[in-house]
C-alpha positions as CSV (number, residue, x, y, z in Angstrom):
1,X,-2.7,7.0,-22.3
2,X,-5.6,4.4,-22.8
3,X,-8.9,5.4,-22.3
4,X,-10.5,3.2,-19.7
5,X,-13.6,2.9,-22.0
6,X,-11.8,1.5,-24.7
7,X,-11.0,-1.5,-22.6
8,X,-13.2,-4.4,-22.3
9,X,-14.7,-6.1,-19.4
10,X,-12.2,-8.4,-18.9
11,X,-8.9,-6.2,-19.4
12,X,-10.6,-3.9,-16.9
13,X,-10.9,-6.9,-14.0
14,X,-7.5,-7.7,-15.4
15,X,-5.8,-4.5,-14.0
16,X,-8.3,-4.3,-11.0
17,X,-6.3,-7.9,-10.0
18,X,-2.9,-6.6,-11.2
19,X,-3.4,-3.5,-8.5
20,X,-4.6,-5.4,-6.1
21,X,-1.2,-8.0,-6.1
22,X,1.0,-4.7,-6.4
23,X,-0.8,-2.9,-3.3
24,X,0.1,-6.8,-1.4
25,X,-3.6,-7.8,-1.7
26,X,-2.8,-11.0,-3.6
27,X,-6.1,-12.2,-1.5
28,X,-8.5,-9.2,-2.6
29,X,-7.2,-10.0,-6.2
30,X,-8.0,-14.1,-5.8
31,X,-11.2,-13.1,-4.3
32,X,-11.7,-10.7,-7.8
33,X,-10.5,-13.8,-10.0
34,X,-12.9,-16.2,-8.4
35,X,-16.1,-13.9,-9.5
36,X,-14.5,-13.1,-12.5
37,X,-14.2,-17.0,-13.4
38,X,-18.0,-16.8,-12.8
39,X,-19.0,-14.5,-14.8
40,X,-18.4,-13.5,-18.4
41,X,-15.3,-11.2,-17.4
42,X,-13.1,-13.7,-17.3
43,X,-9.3,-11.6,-16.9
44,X,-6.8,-12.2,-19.3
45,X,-3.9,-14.3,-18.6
46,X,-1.1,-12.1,-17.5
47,X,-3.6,-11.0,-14.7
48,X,-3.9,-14.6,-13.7
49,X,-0.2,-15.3,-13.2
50,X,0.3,-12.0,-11.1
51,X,-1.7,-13.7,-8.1
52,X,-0.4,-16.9,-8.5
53,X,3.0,-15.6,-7.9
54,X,1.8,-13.3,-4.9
55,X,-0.1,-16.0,-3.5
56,X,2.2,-18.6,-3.6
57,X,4.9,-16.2,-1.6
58,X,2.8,-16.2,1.8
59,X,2.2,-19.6,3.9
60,X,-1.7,-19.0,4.7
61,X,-2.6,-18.8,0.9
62,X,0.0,-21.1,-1.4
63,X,-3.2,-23.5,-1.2
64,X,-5.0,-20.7,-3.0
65,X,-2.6,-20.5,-5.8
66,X,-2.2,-24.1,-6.3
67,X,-6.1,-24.5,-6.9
68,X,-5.7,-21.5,-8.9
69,X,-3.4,-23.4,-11.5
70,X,-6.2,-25.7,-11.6
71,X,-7.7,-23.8,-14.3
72,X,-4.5,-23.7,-17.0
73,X,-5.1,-26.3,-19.7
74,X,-3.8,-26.5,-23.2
75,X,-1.7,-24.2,-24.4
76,X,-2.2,-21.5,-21.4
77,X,-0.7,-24.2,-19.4
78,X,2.3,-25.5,-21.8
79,X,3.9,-21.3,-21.5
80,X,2.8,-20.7,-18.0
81,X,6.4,-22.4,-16.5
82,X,6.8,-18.9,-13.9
83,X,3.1,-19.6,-12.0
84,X,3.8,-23.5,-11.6
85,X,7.5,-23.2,-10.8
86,X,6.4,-20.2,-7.7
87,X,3.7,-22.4,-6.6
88,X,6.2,-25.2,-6.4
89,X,8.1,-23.6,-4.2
90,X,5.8,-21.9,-2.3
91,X,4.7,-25.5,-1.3
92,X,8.3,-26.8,-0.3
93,X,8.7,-23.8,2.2
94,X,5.1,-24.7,3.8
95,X,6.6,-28.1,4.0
96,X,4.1,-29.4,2.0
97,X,6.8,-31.9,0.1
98,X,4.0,-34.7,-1.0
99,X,2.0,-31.8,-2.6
100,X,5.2,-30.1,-4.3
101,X,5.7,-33.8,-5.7
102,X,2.5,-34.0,-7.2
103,X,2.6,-30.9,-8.9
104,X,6.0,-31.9,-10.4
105,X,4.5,-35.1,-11.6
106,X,1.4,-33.3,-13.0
107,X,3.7,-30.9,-15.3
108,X,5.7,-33.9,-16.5
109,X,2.1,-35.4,-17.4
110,X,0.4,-32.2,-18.8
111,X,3.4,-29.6,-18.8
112,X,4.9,-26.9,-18.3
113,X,8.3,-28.4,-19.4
114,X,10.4,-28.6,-15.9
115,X,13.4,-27.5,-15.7
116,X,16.1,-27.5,-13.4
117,X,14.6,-25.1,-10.8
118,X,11.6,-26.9,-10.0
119,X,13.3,-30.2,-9.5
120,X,16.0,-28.6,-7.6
121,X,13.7,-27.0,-5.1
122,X,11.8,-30.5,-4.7
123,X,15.7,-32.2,-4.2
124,X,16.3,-29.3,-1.4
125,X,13.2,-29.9,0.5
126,X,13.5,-33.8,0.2
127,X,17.2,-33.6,1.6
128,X,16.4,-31.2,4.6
129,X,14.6,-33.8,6.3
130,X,17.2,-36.4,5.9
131,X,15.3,-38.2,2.9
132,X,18.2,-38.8,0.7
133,X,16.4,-42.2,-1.0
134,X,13.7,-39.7,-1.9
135,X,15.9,-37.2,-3.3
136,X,18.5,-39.4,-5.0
137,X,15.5,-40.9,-6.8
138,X,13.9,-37.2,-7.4
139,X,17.1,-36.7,-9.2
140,X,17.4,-39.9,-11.3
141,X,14.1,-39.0,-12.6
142,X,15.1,-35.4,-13.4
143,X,18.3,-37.0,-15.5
144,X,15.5,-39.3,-17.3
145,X,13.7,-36.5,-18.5
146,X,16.8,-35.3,-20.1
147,X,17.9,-32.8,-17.2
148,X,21.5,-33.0,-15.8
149,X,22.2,-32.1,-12.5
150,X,23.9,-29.0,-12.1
151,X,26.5,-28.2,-9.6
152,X,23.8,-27.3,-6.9
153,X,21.9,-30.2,-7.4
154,X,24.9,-31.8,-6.5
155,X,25.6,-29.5,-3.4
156,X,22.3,-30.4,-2.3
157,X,22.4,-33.7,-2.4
158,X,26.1,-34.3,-1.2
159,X,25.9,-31.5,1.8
160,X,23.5,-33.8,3.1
Protein backbone atom coordinates (compact mmCIF):
# COMPACT_ATOMS: atom_id res chain seq x y z
CA UNK A 1 0.00 0.00 0.00
CA UNK A 2 1.37 3.53 -0.88
CA UNK A 3 2.30 5.68 1.78
CA UNK A 4 0.39 8.87 1.53
CA UNK A 5 3.67 10.81 2.14
CA UNK A 6 5.30 9.41 -0.76
CA UNK A 7 2.71 11.14 -2.99
CA UNK A 8 3.02 14.56 -4.17
CA UNK A 9 0.81 17.43 -3.91
CA UNK A 10 -0.86 17.01 -6.93
CA UNK A 11 -1.52 13.07 -6.83
CA UNK A 12 -2.90 13.76 -3.38
CA UNK A 13 -5.68 16.50 -4.86
CA UNK A 14 -5.81 13.94 -7.53
CA UNK A 15 -7.48 11.20 -5.34
CA UNK A 16 -9.23 13.83 -3.11
CA UNK A 17 -11.28 14.54 -6.69
CA UNK A 18 -11.42 10.83 -7.65
CA UNK A 19 -13.29 10.21 -4.06
CA UNK A 20 -15.21 12.86 -4.31
CA UNK A 21 -16.84 11.77 -8.06
CA UNK A 22 -17.16 8.12 -6.58
CA UNK A 23 -19.03 9.28 -3.27
CA UNK A 24 -21.50 11.29 -6.34
CA UNK A 25 -19.85 14.72 -5.42
CA UNK A 26 -18.84 15.37 -9.02
CA UNK A 27 -19.56 19.21 -7.74
CA UNK A 28 -17.28 19.08 -4.42
CA UNK A 29 -14.58 17.48 -6.84
CA UNK A 30 -15.00 20.55 -9.63
CA UNK A 31 -15.03 22.93 -6.84
CA UNK A 32 -11.40 20.93 -5.63
CA UNK A 33 -10.17 21.14 -9.45
CA UNK A 34 -10.95 24.86 -9.73
CA UNK A 35 -8.45 25.75 -6.55
CA UNK A 36 -6.22 23.23 -7.61
CA UNK A 37 -5.96 24.94 -11.29
CA UNK A 38 -4.95 28.01 -9.06
CA UNK A 39 -2.52 26.82 -7.27
CA UNK A 40 0.69 24.86 -7.88
CA UNK A 41 -1.24 21.36 -7.23
CA UNK A 42 -2.47 21.10 -10.32
CA UNK A 43 -4.16 17.18 -10.33
CA UNK A 44 -3.02 14.86 -12.74
CA UNK A 45 -4.99 14.00 -15.75
CA UNK A 46 -6.90 10.83 -14.92
CA UNK A 47 -8.32 12.97 -12.02
CA UNK A 48 -9.47 15.55 -14.50
CA UNK A 49 -11.47 13.22 -16.73
CA UNK A 50 -13.21 11.52 -13.61
CA UNK A 51 -15.40 14.86 -13.07
CA UNK A 52 -15.86 15.52 -16.47
CA UNK A 53 -17.60 12.33 -16.91
CA UNK A 54 -19.66 12.77 -13.49
CA UNK A 55 -20.50 16.16 -14.41
CA UNK A 56 -21.51 15.87 -17.65
CA UNK A 57 -24.22 12.96 -16.44
CA UNK A 58 -26.46 15.45 -14.38
CA UNK A 59 -28.44 18.41 -16.22
CA UNK A 60 -27.59 21.36 -13.63
CA UNK A 61 -23.75 20.88 -14.14
CA UNK A 62 -22.93 19.58 -17.98
CA UNK A 63 -22.02 23.48 -18.33
CA UNK A 64 -19.41 22.79 -15.72
CA UNK A 65 -17.84 20.05 -17.51
CA UNK A 66 -17.89 21.62 -20.77
CA UNK A 67 -15.81 24.71 -19.40
CA UNK A 68 -13.83 22.13 -17.79
CA UNK A 69 -12.59 20.77 -21.24
CA UNK A 70 -11.54 24.20 -21.73
CA UNK A 71 -8.38 23.56 -20.22
CA UNK A 72 -7.15 20.25 -22.58
CA UNK A 73 -4.71 21.45 -25.28
CA UNK A 74 -2.02 19.63 -27.11
CA UNK A 75 -1.53 16.37 -26.63
CA UNK A 76 -3.80 16.01 -23.31
CA UNK A 77 -6.50 16.91 -25.67
CA UNK A 78 -5.64 14.67 -28.84
CA UNK A 79 -6.15 11.18 -26.08
CA UNK A 80 -8.85 12.62 -24.04
CA UNK A 81 -11.80 11.15 -26.73
CA UNK A 82 -13.94 9.59 -23.31
CA UNK A 83 -14.28 13.38 -21.51
CA UNK A 84 -15.38 15.18 -24.91
CA UNK A 85 -17.55 12.35 -26.24
CA UNK A 86 -19.58 12.40 -22.28
CA UNK A 87 -19.76 15.98 -22.39
CA UNK A 88 -21.25 15.73 -25.91
CA UNK A 89 -23.77 13.92 -24.86
CA UNK A 90 -24.48 15.31 -21.75
CA UNK A 91 -25.25 18.47 -23.83
CA UNK A 92 -27.74 16.70 -26.40
CA UNK A 93 -29.94 15.32 -23.35
CA UNK A 94 -30.01 19.02 -21.85
CA UNK A 95 -31.18 19.97 -25.31
CA UNK A 96 -28.48 22.05 -25.77
CA UNK A 97 -28.05 20.83 -29.64
CA UNK A 98 -26.24 24.28 -30.91
CA UNK A 99 -23.61 23.78 -28.04
CA UNK A 100 -23.27 19.83 -28.75
CA UNK A 101 -22.51 21.21 -32.45
CA UNK A 102 -19.89 23.41 -31.49
CA UNK A 103 -18.08 21.08 -29.54
CA UNK A 104 -18.16 18.65 -32.45
CA UNK A 105 -16.74 21.19 -34.70
CA UNK A 106 -14.13 22.23 -32.12
CA UNK A 107 -12.64 18.49 -31.98
CA UNK A 108 -12.70 18.31 -35.78
CA UNK A 109 -10.56 21.65 -35.55
CA UNK A 110 -8.32 20.82 -32.51
CA UNK A 111 -9.24 16.99 -31.89
CA UNK A 112 -9.96 14.46 -30.25
CA UNK A 113 -10.50 12.37 -33.43
CA UNK A 114 -14.59 11.75 -33.58
CA UNK A 115 -15.82 8.85 -34.10
CA UNK A 116 -19.00 7.38 -34.73
CA UNK A 117 -20.54 7.96 -31.28
CA UNK A 118 -20.20 11.52 -31.03
CA UNK A 119 -21.70 12.25 -34.36
CA UNK A 120 -24.35 9.73 -33.84
CA UNK A 121 -25.58 11.29 -30.60
CA UNK A 122 -25.51 14.85 -32.44
CA UNK A 123 -27.64 12.97 -35.59
CA UNK A 124 -30.18 11.62 -32.67
CA UNK A 125 -30.80 14.81 -31.05
CA UNK A 126 -30.94 16.73 -34.47
CA UNK A 127 -33.71 14.17 -35.69
CA UNK A 128 -35.92 14.30 -32.46
CA UNK A 129 -36.99 17.63 -33.17
CA UNK A 130 -37.85 16.98 -36.75
CA UNK A 131 -34.54 18.63 -38.14
CA UNK A 132 -33.78 16.11 -40.71
CA UNK A 133 -31.88 18.94 -43.16
CA UNK A 134 -29.70 19.36 -40.08
CA UNK A 135 -29.04 15.86 -39.51
CA UNK A 136 -28.79 14.68 -43.13
CA UNK A 137 -26.06 17.32 -43.46
CA UNK A 138 -24.57 16.30 -39.81
CA UNK A 139 -24.17 13.05 -41.53
CA UNK A 140 -22.64 14.02 -44.90
CA UNK A 141 -20.06 15.77 -42.90
CA UNK A 142 -19.36 12.73 -40.68
CA UNK A 143 -18.87 10.56 -44.26
CA UNK A 144 -16.35 13.55 -45.26
CA UNK A 145 -14.30 12.98 -42.42
CA UNK A 146 -13.94 9.49 -43.43
CA UNK A 147 -16.76 8.03 -41.08
CA UNK A 148 -19.44 5.72 -42.55
CA UNK A 149 -22.62 5.58 -41.26
CA UNK A 150 -23.38 2.55 -39.43
CA UNK A 151 -26.65 0.82 -39.23
CA UNK A 152 -27.92 3.12 -36.46
CA UNK A 153 -27.05 6.11 -38.02
CA UNK A 154 -29.19 4.95 -40.52
CA UNK A 155 -32.10 3.97 -38.02
CA UNK A 156 -31.83 7.36 -36.79
CA UNK A 157 -32.14 9.12 -39.57
CA UNK A 158 -34.72 6.85 -41.53
CA UNK A 159 -37.15 6.23 -38.21
CA UNK A 160 -37.60 9.81 -38.53
Amino acid sequence: MLNAGMLSESEKVGRMISSFCKGNKAKEAHLLYLSAKESTSYPPQNAINFPISSLSHVDETVQLALEMLDDFSGEAQKHAINPFSNVAHGLCLIKDIDEAKGLLFKMIKHGPPLGNAVFNVVISSLSRPGDMDEAMEMMRLMEKRGLKPDVYTYRLTVSQ
